[in-house]
C-alpha positions as CSV (number, residue, x, y, z in Angstrom):
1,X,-68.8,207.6,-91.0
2,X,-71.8,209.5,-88.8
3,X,-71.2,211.3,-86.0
4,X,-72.1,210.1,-82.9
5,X,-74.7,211.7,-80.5
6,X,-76.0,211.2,-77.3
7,X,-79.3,211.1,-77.0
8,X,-80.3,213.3,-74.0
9,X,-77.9,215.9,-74.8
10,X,-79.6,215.7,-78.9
11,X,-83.1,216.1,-76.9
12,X,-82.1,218.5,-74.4
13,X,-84.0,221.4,-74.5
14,X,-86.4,220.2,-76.7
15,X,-88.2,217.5,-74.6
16,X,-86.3,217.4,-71.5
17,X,-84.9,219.7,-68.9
18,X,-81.1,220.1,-67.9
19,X,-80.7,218.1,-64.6
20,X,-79.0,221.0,-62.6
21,X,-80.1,224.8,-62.3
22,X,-77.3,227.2,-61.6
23,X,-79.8,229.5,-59.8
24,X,-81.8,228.9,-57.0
25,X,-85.6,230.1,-56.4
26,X,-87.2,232.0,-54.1
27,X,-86.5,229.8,-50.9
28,X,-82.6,230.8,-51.2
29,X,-82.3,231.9,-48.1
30,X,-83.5,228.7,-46.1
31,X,-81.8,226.2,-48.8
32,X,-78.3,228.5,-47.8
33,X,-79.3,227.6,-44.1
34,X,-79.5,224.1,-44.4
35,X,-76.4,224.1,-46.5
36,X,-74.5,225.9,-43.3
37,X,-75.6,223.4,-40.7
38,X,-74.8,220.7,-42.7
């Protein structure tokens, strides 16, 4: 019997993008400010 794959993770990084970043960009600072008033 085949293995089965998902088919977003088999396409990841080939046509699609991971769906969360573990780095921010360069508006750290005010996304960390939001985050603490929150």
């Amino acid at each position: 019997m085949g293995q089965k794959v998902h088919p977003y993770g088999f396409r990841l990084g080939v046509i699609y993008d991971w769906k969360s970043r573990w780095f921010a960009t360069r508006d750290y600072a005010n996304l960390l400010q939001e985050d603490l008033a929150i």
